[in-house]
PATI-224927 format. One record per residue (C-alpha): x, y, z. Coordinates in steps of 0.001 Angstrom, whole numbers. Example, Ala and Ser with C-alpha at 12.3 -4.5 7.8 and 13.67 -1.06 7.14 Angstrom:
2
<r X="12300" Y="-4500" Z="7800"/>
<r X="13670" Y="-1060" Z="7140"/>
# end
This chain:
377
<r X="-25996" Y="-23191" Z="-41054"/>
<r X="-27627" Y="-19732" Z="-41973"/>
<r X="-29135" Y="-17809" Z="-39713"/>
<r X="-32768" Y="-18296" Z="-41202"/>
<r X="-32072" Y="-22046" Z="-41234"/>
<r X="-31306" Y="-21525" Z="-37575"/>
<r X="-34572" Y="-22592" Z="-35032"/>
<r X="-34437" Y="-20392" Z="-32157"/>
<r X="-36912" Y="-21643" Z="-30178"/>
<r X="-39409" Y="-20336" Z="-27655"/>
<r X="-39347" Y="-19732" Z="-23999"/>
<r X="-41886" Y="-22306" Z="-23501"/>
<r X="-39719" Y="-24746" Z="-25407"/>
<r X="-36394" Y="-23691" Z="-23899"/>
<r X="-38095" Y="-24406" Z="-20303"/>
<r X="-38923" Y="-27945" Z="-21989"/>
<r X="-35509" Y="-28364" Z="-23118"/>
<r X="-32768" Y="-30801" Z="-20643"/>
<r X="-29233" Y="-29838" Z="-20697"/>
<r X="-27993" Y="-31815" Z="-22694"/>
<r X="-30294" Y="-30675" Z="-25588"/>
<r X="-29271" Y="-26818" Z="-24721"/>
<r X="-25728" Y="-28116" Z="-24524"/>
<r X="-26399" Y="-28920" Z="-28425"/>
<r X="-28670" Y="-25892" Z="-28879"/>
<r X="-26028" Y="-23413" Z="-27966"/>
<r X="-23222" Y="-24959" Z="-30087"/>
<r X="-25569" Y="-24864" Z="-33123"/>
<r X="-26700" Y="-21640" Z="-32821"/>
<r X="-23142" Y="-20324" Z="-32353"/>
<r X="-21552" Y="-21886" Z="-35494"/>
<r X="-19750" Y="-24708" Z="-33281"/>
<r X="-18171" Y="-28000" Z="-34194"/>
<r X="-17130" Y="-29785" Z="-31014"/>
<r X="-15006" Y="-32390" Z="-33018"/>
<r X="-13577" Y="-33282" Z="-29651"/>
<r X="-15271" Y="-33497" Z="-26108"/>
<r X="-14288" Y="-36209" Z="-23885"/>
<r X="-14331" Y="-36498" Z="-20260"/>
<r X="-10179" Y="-36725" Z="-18956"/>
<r X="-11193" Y="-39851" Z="-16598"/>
<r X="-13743" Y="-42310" Z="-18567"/>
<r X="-13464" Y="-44693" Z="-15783"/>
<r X="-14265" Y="-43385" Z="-12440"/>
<r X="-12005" Y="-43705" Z="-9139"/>
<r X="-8703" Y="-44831" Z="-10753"/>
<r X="-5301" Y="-44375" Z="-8890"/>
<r X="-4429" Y="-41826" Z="-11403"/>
<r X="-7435" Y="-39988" Z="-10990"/>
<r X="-7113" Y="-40331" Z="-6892"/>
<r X="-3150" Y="-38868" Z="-7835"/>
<r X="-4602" Y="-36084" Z="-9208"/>
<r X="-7068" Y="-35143" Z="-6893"/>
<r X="-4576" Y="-35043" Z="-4098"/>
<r X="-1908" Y="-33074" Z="-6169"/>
<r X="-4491" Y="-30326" Z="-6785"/>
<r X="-5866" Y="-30421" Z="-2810"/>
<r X="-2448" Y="-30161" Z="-2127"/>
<r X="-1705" Y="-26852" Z="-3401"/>
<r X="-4955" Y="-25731" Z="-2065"/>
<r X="-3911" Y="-26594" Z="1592"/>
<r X="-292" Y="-24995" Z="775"/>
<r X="-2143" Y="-21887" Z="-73"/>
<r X="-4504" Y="-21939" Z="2735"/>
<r X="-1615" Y="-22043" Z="5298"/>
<r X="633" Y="-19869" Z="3307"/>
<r X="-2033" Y="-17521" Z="3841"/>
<r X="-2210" Y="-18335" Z="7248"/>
<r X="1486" Y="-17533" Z="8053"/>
<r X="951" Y="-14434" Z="6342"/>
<r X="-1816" Y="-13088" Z="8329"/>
<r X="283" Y="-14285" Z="11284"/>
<r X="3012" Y="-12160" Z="10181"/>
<r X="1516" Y="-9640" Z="9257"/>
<r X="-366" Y="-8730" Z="12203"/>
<r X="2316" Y="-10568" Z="14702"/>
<r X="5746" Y="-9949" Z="14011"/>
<r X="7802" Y="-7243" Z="15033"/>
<r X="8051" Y="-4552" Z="12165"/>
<r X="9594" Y="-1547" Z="14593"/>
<r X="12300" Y="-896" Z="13963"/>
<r X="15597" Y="-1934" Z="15948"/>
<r X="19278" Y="-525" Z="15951"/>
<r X="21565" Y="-3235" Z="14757"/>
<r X="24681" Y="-1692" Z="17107"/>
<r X="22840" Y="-2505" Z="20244"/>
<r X="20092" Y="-5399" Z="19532"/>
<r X="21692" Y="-7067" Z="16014"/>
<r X="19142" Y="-10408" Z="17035"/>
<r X="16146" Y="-7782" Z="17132"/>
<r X="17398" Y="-6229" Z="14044"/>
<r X="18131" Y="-9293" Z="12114"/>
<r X="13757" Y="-10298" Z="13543"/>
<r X="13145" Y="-7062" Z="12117"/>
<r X="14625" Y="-6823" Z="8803"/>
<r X="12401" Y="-10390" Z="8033"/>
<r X="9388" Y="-8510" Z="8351"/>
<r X="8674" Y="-7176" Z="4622"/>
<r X="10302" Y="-10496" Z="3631"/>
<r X="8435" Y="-13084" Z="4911"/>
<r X="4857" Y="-10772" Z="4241"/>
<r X="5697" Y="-10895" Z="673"/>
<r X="6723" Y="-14652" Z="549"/>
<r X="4210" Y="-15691" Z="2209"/>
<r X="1195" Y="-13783" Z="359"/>
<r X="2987" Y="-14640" Z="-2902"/>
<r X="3158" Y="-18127" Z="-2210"/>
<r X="-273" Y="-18240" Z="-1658"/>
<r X="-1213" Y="-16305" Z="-4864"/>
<r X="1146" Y="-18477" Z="-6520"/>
<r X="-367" Y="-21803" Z="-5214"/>
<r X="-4135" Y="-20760" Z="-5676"/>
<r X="-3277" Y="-20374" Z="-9362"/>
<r X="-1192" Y="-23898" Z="-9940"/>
<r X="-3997" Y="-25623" Z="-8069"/>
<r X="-6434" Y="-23869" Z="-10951"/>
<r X="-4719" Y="-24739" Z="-13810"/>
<r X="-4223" Y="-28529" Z="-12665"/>
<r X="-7596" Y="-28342" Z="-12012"/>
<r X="-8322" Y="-27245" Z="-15571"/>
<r X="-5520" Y="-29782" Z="-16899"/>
<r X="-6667" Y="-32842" Z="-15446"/>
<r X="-10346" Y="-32535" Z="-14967"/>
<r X="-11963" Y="-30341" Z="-16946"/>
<r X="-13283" Y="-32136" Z="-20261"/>
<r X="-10898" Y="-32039" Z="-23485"/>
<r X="-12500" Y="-30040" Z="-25792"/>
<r X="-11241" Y="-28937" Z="-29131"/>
<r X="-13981" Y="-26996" Z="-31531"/>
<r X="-14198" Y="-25014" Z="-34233"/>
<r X="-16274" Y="-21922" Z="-34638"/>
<r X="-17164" Y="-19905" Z="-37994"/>
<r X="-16649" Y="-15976" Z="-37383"/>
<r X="-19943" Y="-13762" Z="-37367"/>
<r X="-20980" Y="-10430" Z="-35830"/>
<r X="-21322" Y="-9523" Z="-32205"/>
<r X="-24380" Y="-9118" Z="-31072"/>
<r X="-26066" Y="-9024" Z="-27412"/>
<r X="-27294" Y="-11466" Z="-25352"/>
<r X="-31079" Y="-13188" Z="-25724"/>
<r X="-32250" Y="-15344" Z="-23091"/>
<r X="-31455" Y="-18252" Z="-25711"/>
<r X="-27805" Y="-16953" Z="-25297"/>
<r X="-27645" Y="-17207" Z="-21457"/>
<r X="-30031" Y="-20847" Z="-20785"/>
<r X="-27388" Y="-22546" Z="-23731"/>
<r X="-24021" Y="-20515" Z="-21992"/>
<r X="-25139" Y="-21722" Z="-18679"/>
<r X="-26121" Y="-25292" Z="-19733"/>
<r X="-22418" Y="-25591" Z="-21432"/>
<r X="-20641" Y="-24528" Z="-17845"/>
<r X="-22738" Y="-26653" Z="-15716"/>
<r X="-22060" Y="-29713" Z="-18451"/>
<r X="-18448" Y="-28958" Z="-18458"/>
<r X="-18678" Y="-29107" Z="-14337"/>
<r X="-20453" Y="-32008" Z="-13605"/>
<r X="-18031" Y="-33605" Z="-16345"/>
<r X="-15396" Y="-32413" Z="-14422"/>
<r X="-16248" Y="-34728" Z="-11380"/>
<r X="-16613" Y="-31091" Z="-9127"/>
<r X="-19834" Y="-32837" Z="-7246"/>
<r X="-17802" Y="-35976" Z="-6076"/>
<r X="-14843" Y="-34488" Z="-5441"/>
<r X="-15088" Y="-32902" Z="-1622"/>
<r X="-11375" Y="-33271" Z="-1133"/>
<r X="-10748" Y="-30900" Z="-3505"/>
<r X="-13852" Y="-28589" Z="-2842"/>
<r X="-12665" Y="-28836" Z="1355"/>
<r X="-9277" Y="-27691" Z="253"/>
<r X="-10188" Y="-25259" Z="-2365"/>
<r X="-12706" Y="-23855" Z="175"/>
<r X="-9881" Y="-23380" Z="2950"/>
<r X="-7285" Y="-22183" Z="200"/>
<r X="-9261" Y="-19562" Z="-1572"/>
<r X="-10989" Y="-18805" Z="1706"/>
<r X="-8304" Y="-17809" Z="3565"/>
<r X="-6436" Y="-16289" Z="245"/>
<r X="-9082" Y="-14018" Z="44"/>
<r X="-9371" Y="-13213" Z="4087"/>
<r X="-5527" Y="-12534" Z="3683"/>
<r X="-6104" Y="-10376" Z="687"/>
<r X="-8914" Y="-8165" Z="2908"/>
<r X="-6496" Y="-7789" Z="5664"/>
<r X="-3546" Y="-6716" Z="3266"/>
<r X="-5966" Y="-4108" Z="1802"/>
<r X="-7722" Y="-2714" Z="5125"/>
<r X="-4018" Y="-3341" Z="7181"/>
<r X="-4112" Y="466" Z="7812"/>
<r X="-7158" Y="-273" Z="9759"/>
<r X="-5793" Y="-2989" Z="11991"/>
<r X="-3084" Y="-824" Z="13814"/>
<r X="-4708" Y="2344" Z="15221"/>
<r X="-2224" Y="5324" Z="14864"/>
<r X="-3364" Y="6457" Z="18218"/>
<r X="-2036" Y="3820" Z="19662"/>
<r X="1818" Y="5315" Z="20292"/>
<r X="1927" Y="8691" Z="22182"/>
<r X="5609" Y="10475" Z="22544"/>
<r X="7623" Y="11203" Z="19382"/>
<r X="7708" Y="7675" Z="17264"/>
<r X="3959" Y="8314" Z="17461"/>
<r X="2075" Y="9592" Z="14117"/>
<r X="1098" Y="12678" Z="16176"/>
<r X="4481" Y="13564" Z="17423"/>
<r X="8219" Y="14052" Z="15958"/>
<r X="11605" Y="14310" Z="17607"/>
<r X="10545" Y="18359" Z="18423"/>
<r X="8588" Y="16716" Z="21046"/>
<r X="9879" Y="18223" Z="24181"/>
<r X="10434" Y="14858" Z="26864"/>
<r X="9848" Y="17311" Z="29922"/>
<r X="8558" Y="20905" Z="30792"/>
<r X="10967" Y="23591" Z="29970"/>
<r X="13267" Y="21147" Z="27933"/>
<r X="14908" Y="23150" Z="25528"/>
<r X="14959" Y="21529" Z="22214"/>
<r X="18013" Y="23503" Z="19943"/>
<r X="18420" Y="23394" Z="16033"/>
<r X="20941" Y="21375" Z="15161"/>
<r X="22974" Y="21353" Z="11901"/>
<r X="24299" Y="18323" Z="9732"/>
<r X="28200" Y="18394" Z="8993"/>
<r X="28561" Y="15272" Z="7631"/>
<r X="29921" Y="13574" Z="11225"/>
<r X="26756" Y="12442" Z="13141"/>
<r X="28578" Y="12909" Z="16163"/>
<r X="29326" Y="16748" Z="15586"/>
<r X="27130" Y="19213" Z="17596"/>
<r X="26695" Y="22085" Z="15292"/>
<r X="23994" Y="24910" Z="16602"/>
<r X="22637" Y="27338" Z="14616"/>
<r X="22640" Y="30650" Z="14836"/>
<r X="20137" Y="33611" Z="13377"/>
<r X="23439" Y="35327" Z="11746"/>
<r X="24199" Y="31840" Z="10049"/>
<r X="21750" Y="32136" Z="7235"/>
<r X="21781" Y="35043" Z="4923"/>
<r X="18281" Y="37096" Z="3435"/>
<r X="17073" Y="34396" Z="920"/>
<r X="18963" Y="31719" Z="2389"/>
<r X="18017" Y="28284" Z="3778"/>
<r X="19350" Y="25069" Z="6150"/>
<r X="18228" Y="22004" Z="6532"/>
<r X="18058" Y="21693" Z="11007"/>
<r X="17397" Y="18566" Z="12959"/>
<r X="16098" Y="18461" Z="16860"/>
<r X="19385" Y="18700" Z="19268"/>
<r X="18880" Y="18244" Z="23405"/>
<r X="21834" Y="18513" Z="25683"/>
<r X="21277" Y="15900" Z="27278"/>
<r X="22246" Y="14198" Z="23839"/>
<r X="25572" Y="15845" Z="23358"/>
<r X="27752" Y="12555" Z="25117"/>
<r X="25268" Y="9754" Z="23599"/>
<r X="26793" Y="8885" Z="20031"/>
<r X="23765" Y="6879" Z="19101"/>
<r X="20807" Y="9242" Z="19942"/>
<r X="23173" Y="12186" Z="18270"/>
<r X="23361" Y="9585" Z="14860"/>
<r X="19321" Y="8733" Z="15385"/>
<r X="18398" Y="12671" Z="15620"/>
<r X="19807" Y="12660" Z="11886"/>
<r X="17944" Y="9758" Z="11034"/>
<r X="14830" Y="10644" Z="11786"/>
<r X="12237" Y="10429" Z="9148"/>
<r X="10034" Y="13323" Z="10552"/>
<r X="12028" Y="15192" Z="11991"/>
<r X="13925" Y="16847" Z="9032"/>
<r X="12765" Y="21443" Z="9030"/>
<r X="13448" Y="23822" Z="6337"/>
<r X="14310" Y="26796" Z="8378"/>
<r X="14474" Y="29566" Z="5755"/>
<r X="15226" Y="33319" Z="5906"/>
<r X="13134" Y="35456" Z="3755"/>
<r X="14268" Y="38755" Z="2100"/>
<r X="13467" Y="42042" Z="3938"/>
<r X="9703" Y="43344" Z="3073"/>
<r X="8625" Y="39611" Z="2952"/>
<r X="4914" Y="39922" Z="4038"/>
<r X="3894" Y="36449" Z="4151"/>
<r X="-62" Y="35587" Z="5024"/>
<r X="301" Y="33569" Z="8297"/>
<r X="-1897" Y="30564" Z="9319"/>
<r X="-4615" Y="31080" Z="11677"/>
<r X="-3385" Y="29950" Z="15271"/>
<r X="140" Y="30499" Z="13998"/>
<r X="951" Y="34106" Z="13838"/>
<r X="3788" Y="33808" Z="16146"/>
<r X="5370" Y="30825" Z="15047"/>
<r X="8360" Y="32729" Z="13307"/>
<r X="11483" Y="34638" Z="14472"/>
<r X="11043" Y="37582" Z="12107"/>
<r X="12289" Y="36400" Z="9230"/>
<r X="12734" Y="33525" Z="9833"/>
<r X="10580" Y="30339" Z="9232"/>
<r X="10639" Y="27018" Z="10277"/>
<r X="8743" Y="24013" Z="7932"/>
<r X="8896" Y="20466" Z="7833"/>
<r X="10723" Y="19285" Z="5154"/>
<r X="8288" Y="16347" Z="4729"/>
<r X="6357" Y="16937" Z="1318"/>
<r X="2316" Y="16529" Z="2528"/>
<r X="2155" Y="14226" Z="-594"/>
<r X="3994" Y="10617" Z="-565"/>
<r X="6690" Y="11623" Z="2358"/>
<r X="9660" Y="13485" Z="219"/>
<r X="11836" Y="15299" Z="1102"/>
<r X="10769" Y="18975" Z="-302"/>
<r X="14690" Y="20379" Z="-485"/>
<r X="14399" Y="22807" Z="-3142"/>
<r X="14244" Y="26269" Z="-2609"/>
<r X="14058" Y="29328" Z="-5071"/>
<r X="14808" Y="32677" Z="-3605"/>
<r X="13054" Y="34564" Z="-6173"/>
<r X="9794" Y="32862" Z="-6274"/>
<r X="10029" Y="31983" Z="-2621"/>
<r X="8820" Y="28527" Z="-3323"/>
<r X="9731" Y="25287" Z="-1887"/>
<r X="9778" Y="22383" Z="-4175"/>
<r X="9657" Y="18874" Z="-4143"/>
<r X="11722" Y="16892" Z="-6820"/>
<r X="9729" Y="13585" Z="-6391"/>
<r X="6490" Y="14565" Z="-8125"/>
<r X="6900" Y="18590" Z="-8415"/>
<r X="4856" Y="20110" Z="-5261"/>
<r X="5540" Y="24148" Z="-4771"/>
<r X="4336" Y="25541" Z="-1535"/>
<r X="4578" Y="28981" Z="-1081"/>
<r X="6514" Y="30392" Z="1778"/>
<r X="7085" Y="33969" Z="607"/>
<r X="3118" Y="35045" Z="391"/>
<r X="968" Y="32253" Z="2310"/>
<r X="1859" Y="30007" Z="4960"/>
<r X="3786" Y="27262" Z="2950"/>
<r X="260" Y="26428" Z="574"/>
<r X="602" Y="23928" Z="-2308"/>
<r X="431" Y="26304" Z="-5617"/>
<r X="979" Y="23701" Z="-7533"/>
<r X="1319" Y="19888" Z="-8205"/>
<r X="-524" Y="17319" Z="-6521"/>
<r X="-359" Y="18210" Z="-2640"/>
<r X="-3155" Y="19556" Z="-1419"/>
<r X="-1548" Y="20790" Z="2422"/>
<r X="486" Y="22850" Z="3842"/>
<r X="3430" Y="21872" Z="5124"/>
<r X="3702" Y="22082" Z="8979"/>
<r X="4991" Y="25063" Z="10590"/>
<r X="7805" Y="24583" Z="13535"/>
<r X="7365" Y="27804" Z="16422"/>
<r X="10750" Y="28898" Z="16759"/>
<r X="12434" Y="31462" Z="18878"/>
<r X="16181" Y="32719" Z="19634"/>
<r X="17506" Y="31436" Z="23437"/>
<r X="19478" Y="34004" Z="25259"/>
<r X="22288" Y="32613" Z="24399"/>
<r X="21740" Y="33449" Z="20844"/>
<r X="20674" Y="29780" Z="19120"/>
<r X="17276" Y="29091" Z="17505"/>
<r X="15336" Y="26851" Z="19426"/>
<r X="12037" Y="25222" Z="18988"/>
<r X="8826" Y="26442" Z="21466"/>
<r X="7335" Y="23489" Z="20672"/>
<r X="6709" Y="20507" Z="18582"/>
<r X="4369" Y="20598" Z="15562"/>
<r X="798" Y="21138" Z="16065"/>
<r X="-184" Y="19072" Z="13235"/>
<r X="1234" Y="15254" Z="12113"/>
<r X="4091" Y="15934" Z="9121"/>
<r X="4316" Y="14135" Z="6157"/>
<r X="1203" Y="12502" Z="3753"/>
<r X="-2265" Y="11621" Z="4862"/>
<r X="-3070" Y="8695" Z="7202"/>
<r X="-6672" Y="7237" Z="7369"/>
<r X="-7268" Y="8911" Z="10944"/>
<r X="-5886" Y="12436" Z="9982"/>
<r X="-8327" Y="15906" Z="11263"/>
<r X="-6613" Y="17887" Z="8298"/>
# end
């Protein structure tokens, strides 16, 4: 049919018009041939249909309490973490953590979607139609009355009013898919980061000092977690860098909480010796944080967490290899020059004991590492 044999008619008429006869309307104005539209179940409230019903509910409750047990899980389950040496039950609780979050929300996904396309399969009508190409063009009220009469016939044919099984179990499945969906996306929310104080807080590292006038050394790795190696201002030459961990005597005879200090995922400093004449601008509030020369920074990359352990004497310019940060140590106060951090990393105060070893004044005045959602800077 051409489009000047085509009747559009008025709004007057349109309001006039049932659904059926929109239905009809909107399939002739489009170029349509429905040569097949019949309903999947003819003959209402057969076993097969009942079979069908409950298949399709059923997926819809497995989704609902998948996404239950997520949320339980999620919020519930122990997700510190625990040393496998002396707790291997708590570790083996642990370790399920990430595993059973992302079975559990993926099962849900996963059973919200086969309950859908059953739902499409065995109750929406079989329709097979044939449409003759034409332009694009934008939508006239005509357009949206005949679009909307076609989804509300293709509903009601579905049975979607006398179903409430399904539309209980749909409500509880996609319900509590999408509460579990909200809680995965605001999770950072749930679990205040003020919650912890001490040094396995987000404020505090392992430079945390446990007591008043603890003195908190800087501790090399060898390779042998249980080796105690100090360092020493004479250690590092002009230029030069090492890689220092936290070290407390009262450590030296515990093998575990020497092998943890190494571990620690921010607690890792850059302590770096710049070349004579190096003037660098210091951070407000920080002046004294260096031993002449010598600088302490968190190795933690203010970006995604990496480990920035790159350094190039001439430039005087930490780097991170994960997505390319510089900071600047030589002229400003570790500042991001280039690539996408946007802070500086943390400055360590340092100082030299009498007996000769660096040692920390003090742990960070700032959290290390990326931004959290409750971070001042």
């Amino acid at each position: 049919m051409s489009d000047e044999q085509k009747k559009v008619p008025t709004e007057a008429e349109l309001a006039e018009m049932s659904r059926d006869e929109k239905v009809r309307l909107g399939t002739e104005l489009d170029d349509v041939e429905l040569v097949e539209y019949q309903d999947r179940w003819p003959v209402e409230g057969t076993r097969a249909e009942k079979r069908a019903e409950r298949s399709i509910a059923m997926w819809f409750v497995i989704a609902g309490l998948s996404t239950v047990a997520f949320i339980a899980v999620f919020l519930f389950w122990p997700y510190r973490y625990v040393d496998p040496l002396s707790d291997p039950q708590g570790n083996l609780i642990y370790s399920l953590y990430t595993p059973l979050v992302g079975f559990f929300f993926g099962l849900s996904i996963l059973a919200v979607g086969i309950a859908v396309v059953l739902y499409t399969k065995k109750f929406i009508p079989h329709e097979v139609a044939v449409q003759q190409r034409h332009d694009g063009h934008g939508s006239s009220e005509v357009d949206r009355q005949t679009t909307t009469a076609l989804l509300a016939d293709a509903g009601d044919r579905s049975g979607i009013a006398r179903r409430s099984l399904i539309k209980r179990t749909a409500g509880f499945g996609v319900g509590a898919f999408g509460l579990g969906a909200g809680l995965l996306a605001i999770g950072g929310f749930v679990r205040d980061p003020w919650a912890d104080e001490g040094a396995d807080s987000l404020q505090h590292t392992d430079w945390m000092k446990r007591y008043q006038g603890e003195k908190i050394y800087m501790r090399r790795s060898t390779g042998h977690p249980h080796e105690v190696s100090l360092v020493r201002p004479e250690d590092i030459d002009a230029g030069g860098f090492e890689t220092v961990y936290p070290f407390r005597e009262s450590d030296r005879e515990d093998d575990h909480e020497l092998a943890m200090a190494l571990k620690s995922g921010d607690s890792a400093v850059m302590l770096i010796r710049l070349r004579p004449g190096s003037t660098p601008q210091k951070r407000k509030g920080q002046e004294d944080f260096n031993y002449g020369d010598y600088y302490a920074y968190s190795k933690i990359c203010t970006h995604v967490g990496c480990p920035t352990s790159l350094f190039e004497q001439q430039t005087g310019r930490l780097l991170c290899p994960c997505h390319q940060s510089q900071f600047d140590v030589v002229n400003t106060y570790a500042k991001p020059v280039f690539g996408p951090a946007t802070r500086s990393l943390p400055q360590l105060p340092i100082t030299v004991d009498e007996e000769g070893y660096f040692v920390a004044k003090h742990d960070f005045i700032e959290p290390v590492g990326p931004a959290y959602w409750e971070r001042n800077a």
